[in-house]
C-alpha positions in Angstrom: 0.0 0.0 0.0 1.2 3.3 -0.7 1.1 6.3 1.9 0.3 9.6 -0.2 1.6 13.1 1.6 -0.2 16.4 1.1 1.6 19.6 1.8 0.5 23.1 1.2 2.4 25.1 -0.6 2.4 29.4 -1.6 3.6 31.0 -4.4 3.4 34.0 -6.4 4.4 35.3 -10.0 4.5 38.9 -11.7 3.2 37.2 -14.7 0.2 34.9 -14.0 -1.5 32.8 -12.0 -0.2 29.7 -14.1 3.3 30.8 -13.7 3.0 31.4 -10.0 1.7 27.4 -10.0 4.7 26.4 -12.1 7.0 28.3 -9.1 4.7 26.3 -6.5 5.6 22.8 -8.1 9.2 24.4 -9.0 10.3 25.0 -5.6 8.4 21.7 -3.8 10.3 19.7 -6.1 13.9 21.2 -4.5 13.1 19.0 -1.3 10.3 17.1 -2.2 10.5 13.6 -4.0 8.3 11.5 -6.2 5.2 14.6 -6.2 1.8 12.6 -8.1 -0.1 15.5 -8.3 -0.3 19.6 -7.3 -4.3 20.9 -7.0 -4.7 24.6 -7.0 -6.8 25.9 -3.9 -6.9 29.6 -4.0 -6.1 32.4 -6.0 -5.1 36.1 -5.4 -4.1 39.2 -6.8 -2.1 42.2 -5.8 -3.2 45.3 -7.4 -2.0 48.4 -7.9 -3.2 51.4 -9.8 -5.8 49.0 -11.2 -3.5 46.7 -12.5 -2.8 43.4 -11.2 1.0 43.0 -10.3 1.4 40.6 -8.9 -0.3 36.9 -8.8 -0.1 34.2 -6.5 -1.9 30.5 -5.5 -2.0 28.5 -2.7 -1.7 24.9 -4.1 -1.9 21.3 -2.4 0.6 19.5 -3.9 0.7 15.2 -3.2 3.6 13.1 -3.5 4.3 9.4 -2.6 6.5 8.6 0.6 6.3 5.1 0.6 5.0 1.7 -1.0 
């Protein structure tokens, strides 16, 4: 039987909300091993002069830590 881990995980992105979920998975990845999956949970903006500048997600992302 496997044993599946979730951890949560913030991230953020001048660009877009995709590329702030790339950064999520990106830096997980530096520590984390053998990640299944990454679910995106919330989504923000930062805006300024009505403009959005910055973007960022709060992601679940699932990885396997044992068979």
């Amino acid at each position: 039987m496997a044993i599946v881990k979730v951890i949560e995980i913030m991230a953020t992105s001048e660009k877009s909300f995709e590329d702030a979920t790339k950064n999520a998975l990106k830096e997980a990845g530096k520590t984390v091993k053998n990640i299944k999956s990454i679910y995106v949970k919330d989504m923000n903006g930062k805006v300024e002069n009505n403009e959005i500048v910055s973007y960022g997600v709060t992601t679940k992302v699932s990885f396997v830590v044992s068979h």
